[in-house]
OpenMM code with the backbone's topology and positions (N, CA, C; nanometers):
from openmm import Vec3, app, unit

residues = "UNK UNK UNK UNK UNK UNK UNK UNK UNK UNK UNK UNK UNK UNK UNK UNK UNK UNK UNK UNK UNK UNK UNK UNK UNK UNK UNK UNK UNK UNK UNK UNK UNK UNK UNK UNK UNK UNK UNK UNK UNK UNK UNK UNK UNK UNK UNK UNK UNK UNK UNK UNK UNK UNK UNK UNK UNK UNK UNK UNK UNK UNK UNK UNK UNK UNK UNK UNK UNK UNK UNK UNK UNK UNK UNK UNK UNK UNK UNK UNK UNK UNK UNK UNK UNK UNK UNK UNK UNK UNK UNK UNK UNK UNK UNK UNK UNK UNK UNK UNK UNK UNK UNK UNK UNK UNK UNK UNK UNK UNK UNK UNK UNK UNK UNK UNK UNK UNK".split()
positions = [
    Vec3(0.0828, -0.1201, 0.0000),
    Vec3(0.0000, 0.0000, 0.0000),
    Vec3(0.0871, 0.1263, 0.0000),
    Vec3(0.1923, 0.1416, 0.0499),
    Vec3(0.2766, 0.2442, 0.1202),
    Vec3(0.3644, 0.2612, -0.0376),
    Vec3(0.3742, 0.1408, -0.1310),
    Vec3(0.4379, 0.2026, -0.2529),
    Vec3(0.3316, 0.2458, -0.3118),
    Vec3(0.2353, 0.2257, -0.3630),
    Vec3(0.1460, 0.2431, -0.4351),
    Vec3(0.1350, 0.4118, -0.4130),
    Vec3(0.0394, 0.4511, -0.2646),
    Vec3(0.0772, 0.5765, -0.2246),
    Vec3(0.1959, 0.6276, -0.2547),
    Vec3(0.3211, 0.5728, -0.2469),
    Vec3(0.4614, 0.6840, -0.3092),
    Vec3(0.4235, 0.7154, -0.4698),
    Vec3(0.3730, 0.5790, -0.5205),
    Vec3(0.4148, 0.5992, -0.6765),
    Vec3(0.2844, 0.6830, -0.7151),
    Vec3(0.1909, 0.6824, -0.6410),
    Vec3(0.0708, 0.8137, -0.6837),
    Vec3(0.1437, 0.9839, -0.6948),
    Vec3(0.2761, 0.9986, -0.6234),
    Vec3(0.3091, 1.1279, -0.5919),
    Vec3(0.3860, 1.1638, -0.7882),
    Vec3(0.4054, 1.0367, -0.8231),
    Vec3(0.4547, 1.0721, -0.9336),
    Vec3(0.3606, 1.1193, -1.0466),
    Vec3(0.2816, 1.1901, -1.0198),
    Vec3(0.1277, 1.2581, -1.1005),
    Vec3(0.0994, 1.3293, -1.0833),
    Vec3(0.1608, 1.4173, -0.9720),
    Vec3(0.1520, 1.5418, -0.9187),
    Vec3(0.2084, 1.6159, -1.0296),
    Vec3(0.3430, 1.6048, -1.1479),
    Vec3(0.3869, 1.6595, -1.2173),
    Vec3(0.2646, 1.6907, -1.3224),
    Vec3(0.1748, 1.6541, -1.3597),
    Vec3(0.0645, 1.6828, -1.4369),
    Vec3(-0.0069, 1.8276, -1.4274),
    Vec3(0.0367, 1.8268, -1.3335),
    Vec3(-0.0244, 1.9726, -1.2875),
    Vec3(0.0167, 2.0658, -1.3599),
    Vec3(0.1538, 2.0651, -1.3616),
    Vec3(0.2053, 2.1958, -1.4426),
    Vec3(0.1690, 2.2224, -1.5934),
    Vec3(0.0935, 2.1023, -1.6367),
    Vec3(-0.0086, 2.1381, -1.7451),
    Vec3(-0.0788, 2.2545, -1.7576),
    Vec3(-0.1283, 2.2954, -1.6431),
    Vec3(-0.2203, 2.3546, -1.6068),
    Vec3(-0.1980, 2.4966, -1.6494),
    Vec3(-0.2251, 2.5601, -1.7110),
    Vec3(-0.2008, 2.7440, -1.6997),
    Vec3(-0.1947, 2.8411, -1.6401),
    Vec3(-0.2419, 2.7896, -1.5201),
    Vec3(-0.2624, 2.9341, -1.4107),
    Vec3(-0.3272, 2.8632, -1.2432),
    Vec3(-0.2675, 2.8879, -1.1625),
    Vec3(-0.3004, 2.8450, -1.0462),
    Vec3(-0.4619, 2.8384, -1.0065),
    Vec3(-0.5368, 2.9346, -1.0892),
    Vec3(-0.6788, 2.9495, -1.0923),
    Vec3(-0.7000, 2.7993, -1.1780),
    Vec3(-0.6601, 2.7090, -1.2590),
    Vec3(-0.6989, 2.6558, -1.2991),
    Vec3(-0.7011, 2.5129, -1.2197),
    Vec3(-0.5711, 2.5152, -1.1560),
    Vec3(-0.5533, 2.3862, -1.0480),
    Vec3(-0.6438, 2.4483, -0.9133),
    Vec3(-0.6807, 2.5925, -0.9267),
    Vec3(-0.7994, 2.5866, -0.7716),
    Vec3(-0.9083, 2.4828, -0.8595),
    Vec3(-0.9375, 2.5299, -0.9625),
    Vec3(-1.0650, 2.5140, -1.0280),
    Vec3(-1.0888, 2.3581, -0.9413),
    Vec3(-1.0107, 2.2804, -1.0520),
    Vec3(-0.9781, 2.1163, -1.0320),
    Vec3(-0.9962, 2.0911, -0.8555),
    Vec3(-0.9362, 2.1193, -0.7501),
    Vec3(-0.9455, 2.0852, -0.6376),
    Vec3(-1.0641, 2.1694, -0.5943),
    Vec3(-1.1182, 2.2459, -0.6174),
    Vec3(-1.3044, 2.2820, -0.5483),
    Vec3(-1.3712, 2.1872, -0.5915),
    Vec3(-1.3540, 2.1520, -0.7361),
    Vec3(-1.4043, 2.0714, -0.7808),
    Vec3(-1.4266, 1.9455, -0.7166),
    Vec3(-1.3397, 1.8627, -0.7378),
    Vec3(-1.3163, 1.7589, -0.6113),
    Vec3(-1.3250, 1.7513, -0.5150),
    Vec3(-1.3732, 1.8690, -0.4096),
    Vec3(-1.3952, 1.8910, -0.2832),
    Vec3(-1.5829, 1.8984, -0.3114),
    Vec3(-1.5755, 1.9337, -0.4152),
    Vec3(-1.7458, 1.9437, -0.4663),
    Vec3(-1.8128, 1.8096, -0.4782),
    Vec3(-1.7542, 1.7635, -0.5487),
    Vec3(-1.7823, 1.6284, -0.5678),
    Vec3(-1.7450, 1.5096, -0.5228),
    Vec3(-1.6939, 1.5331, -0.3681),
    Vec3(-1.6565, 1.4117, -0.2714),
    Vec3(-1.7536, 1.2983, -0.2296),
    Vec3(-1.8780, 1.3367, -0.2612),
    Vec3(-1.9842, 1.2228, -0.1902),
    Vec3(-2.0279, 1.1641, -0.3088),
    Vec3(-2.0127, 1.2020, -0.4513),
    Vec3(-2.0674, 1.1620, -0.5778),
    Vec3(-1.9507, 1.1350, -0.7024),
    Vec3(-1.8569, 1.2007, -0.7027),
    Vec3(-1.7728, 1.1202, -0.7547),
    Vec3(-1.7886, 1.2543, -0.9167),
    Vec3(-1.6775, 1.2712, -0.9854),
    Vec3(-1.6555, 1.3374, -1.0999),
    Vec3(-1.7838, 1.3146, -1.2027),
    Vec3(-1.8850, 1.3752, -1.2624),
    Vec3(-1.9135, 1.3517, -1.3811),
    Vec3(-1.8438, 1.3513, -1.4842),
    Vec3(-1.9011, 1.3589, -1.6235),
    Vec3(-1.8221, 1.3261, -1.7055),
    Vec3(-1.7868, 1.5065, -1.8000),
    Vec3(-1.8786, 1.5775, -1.7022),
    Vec3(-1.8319, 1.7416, -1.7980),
    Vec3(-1.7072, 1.7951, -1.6967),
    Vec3(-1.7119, 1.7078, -1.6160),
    Vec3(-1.5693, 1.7839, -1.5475),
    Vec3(-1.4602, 1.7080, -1.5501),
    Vec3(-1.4847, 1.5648, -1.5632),
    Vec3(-1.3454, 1.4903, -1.6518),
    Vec3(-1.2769, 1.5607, -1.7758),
    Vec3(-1.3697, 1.5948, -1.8429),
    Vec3(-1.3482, 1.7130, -1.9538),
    Vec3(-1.3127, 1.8332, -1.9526),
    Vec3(-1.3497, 1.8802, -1.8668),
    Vec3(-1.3001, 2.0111, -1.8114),
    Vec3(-1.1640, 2.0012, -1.7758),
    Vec3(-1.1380, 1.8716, -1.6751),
    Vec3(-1.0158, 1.8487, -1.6150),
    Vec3(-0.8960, 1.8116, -1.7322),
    Vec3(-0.9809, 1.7590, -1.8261),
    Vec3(-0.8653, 1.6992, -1.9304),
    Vec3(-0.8520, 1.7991, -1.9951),
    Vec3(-0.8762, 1.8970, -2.0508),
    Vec3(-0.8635, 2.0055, -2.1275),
    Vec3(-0.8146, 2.1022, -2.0418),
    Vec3(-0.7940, 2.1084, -1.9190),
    Vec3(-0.6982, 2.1729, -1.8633),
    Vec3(-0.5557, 2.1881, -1.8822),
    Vec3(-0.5549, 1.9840, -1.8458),
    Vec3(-0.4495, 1.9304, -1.8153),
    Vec3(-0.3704, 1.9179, -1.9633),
    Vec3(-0.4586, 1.9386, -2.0506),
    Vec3(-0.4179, 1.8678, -2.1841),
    Vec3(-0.3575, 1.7524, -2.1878),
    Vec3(-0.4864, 1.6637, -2.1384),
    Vec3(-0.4479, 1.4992, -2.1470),
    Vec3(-0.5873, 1.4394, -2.2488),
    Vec3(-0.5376, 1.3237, -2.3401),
    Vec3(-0.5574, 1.3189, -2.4267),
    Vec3(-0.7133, 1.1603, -2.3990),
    Vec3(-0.6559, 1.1098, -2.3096),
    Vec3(-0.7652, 1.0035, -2.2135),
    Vec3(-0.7931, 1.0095, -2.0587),
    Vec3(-0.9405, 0.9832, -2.0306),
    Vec3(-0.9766, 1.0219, -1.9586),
    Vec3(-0.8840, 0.9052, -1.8535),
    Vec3(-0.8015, 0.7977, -1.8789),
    Vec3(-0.7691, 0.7097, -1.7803),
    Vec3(-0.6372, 0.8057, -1.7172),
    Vec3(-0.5989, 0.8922, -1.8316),
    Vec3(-0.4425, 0.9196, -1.8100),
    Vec3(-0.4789, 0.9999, -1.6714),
    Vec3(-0.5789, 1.0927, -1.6235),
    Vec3(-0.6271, 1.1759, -1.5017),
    Vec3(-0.7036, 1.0841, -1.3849),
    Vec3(-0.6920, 0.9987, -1.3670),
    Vec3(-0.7312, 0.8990, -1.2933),
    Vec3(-0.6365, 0.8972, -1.2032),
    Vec3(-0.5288, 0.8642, -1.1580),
    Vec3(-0.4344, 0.8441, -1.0449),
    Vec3(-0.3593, 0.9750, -0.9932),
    Vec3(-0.3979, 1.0864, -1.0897),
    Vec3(-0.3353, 1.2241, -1.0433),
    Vec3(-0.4756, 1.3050, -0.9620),
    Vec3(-0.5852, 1.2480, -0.9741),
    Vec3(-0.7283, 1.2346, -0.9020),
    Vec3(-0.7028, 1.2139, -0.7517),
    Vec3(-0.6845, 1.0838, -0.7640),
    Vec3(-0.6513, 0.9931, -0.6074),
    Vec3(-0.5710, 1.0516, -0.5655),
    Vec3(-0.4642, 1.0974, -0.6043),
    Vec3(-0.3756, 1.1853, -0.5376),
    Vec3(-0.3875, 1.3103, -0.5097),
    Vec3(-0.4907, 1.3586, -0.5101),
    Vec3(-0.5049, 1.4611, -0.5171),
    Vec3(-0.6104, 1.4896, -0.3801),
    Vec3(-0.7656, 1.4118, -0.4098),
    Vec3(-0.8050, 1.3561, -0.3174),
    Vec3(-0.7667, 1.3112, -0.2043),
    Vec3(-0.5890, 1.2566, -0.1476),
    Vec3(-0.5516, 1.1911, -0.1041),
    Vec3(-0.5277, 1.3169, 0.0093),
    Vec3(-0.4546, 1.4047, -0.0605),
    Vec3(-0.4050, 1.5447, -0.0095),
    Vec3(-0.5322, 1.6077, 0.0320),
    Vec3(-0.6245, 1.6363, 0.0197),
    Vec3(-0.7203, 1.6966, 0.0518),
    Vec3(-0.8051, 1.6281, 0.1729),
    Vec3(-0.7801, 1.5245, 0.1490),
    Vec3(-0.8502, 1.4152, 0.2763),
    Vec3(-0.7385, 1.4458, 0.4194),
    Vec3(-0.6312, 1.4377, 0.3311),
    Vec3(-0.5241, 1.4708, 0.4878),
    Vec3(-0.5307, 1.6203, 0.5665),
    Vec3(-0.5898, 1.6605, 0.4618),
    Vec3(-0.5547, 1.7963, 0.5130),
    Vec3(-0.6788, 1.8875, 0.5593),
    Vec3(-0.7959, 1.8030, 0.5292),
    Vec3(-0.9275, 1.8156, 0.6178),
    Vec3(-0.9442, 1.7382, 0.7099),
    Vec3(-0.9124, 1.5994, 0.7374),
    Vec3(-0.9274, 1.5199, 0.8488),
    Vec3(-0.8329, 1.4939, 0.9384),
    Vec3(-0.7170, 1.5040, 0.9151),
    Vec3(-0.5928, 1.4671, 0.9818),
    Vec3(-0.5602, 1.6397, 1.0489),
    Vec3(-0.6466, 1.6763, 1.0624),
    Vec3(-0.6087, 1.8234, 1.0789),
    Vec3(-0.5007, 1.8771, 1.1032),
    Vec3(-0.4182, 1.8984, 0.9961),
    Vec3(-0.2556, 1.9437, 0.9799),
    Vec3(-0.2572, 2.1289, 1.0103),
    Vec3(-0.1897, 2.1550, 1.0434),
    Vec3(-0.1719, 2.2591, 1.0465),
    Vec3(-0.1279, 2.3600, 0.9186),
    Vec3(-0.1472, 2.4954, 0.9056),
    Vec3(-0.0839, 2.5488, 0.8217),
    Vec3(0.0556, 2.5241, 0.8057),
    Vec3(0.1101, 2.5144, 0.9273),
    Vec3(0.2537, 2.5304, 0.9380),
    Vec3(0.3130, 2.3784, 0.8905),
    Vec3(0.2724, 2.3064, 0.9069),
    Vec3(0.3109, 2.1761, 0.8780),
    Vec3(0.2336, 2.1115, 0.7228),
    Vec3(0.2140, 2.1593, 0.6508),
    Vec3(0.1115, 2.1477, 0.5646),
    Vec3(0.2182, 2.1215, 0.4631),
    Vec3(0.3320, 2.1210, 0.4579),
    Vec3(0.4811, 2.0938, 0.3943),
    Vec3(0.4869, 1.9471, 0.4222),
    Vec3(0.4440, 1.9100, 0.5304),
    Vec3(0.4849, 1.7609, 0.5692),
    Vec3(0.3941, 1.6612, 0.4976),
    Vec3(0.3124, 1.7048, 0.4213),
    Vec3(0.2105, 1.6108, 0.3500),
    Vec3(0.2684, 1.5319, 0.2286),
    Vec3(0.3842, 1.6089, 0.2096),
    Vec3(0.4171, 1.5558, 0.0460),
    Vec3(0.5722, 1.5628, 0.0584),
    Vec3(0.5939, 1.4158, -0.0163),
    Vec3(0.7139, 1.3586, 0.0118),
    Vec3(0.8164, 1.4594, -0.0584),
    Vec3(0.9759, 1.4210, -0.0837),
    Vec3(1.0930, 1.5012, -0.0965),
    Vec3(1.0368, 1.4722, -0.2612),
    Vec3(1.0528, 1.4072, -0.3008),
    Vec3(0.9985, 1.3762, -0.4823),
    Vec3(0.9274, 1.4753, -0.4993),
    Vec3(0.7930, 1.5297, -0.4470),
    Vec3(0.7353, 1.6186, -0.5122),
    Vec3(0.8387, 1.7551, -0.5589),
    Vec3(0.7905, 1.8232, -0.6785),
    Vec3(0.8782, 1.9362, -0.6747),
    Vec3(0.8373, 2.0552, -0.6100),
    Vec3(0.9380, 2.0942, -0.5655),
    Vec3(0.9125, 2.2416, -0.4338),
    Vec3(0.8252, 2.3817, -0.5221),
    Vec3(0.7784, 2.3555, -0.6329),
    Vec3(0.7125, 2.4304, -0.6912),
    Vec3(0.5458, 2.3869, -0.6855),
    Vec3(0.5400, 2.2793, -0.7434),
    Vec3(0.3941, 2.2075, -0.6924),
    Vec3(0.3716, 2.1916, -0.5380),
    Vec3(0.4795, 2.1690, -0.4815),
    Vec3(0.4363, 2.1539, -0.3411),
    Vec3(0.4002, 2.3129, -0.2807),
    Vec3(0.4744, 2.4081, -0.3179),
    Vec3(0.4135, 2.5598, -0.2534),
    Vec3(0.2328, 2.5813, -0.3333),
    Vec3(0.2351, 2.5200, -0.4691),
    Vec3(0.1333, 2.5747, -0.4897),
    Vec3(0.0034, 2.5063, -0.4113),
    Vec3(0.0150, 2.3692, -0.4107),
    Vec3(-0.0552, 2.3193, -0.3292),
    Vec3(-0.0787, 2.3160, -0.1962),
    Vec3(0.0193, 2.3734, -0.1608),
    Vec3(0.0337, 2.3988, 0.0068),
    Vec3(-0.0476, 2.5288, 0.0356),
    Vec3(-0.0545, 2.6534, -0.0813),
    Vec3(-0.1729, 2.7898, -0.1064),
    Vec3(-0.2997, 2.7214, -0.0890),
    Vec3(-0.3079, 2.6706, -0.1835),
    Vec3(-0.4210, 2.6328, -0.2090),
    Vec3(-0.5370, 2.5465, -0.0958),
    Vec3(-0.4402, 2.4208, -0.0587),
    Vec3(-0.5201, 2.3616, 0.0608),
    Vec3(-0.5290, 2.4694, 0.1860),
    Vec3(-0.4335, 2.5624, 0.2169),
    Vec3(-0.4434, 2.6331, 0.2890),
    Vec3(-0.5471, 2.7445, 0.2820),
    Vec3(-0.5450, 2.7571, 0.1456),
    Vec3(-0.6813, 2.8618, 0.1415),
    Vec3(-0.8241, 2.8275, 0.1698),
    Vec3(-0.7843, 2.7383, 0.1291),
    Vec3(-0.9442, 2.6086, 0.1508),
    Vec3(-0.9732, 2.5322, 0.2837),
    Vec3(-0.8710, 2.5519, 0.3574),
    Vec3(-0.9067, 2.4309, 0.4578),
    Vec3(-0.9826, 2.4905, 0.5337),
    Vec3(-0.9989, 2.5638, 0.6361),
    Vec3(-1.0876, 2.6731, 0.7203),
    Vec3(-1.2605, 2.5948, 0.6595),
    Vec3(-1.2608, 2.6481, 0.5054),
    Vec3(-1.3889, 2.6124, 0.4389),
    Vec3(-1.4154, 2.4798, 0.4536),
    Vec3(-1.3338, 2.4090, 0.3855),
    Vec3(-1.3956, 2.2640, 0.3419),
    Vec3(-1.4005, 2.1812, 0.5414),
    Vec3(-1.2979, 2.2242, 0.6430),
    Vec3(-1.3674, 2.1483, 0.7421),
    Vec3(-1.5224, 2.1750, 0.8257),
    Vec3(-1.5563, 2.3776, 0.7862),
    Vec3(-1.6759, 2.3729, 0.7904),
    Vec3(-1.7767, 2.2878, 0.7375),
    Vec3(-1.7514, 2.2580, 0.5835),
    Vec3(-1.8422, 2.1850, 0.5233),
    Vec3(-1.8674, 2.0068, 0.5968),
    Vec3(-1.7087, 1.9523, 0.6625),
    Vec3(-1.7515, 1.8689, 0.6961),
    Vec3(-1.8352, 1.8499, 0.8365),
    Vec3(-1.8112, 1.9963, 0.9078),
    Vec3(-1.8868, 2.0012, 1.0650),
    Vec3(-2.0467, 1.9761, 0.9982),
    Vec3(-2.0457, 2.0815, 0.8710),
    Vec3(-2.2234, 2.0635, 0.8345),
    Vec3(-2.2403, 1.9360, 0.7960),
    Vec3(-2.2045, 1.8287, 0.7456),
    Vec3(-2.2018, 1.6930, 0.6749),
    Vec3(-2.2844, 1.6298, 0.8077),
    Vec3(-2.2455, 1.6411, 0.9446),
    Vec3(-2.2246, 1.5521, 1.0391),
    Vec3(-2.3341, 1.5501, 1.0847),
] * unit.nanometer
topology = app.Topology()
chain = topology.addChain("A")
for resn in residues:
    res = topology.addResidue(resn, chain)
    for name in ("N", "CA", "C"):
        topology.addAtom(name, app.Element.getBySymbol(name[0]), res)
C-alpha cells in the first residue's frame, strides 16, 4: 500500500499542465465538490482540457492523489505550518508551494463543510 501511495506522488507533475493556479484551484473545489458523488463526465473534460491529457484514464491516479491530499488535510487536521509535511521530498518544491496555497486557502472552508455533513 505504502508504494502504491509513493508511486501516486509521481502525477503530481501533471499539474504543471495547467495554466494558471486558478486553474488547479478550479480542479481541487471541484473535487472537494464532488466528494460524496464522484466526478461527472463534464468535469473529466473540463479536467482533461486543462491538463491537456488526451484520455480520460491518463487523469485517474493524479485524481486519487489529489483527493488523497485533501482528505489529509481536512481530516488529519494538519496545520498550516506543517502542511509541507504532507508531500514527500519527490514532489517538486514548486507544486508543493502551490498546493500547500491552495489547501491552505481552503481548509478553514472545506472542514466547515464537513462540521455541516455531520
Amino acid at each position: 500500500m505504502a508504494e502504491q501511495i509513493h508511486s501516486l506522488w509521481g502525477h503530481l507533475p501533471l499539474l504543471v499542465r495547467a495554466n494558471s493556479k486558478e486553474s488547479v484551484e478550479y480542479i481541487l473545489q471541484a473535487l472537494w465538490r464532488t466528494r460524496h458523488t464522484g466526478l461527472d463526465a463534464a468535469d473529466r473534460q473540463i479536467f482533461r482540457e486543462i491538463l491537456q491529457l488526451p484520455n480520460d484514464s491518463d487523469i485517474d491516479p493524479l485524481l486519487v492523489c489529489l483527493r488523497v491530499l485533501i482528505r489529509r488535510c481536512v481530516y488529519d487536521n494538519v496545520s498550516k505550518d506543517e502542511m509541507h509535511k504532507l508531500f514527500p521530498a519527490e514532489v517538486l518544491s514548486e507544486l508543493q508551494r502551490l498546493l500547500t496555497l491552495l489547501l491552505q486557502k481552503f481548509q478553514k472552508e472545506w472542514r466547515e463543510d464537513i462540521s455541516k455533513d455531520q
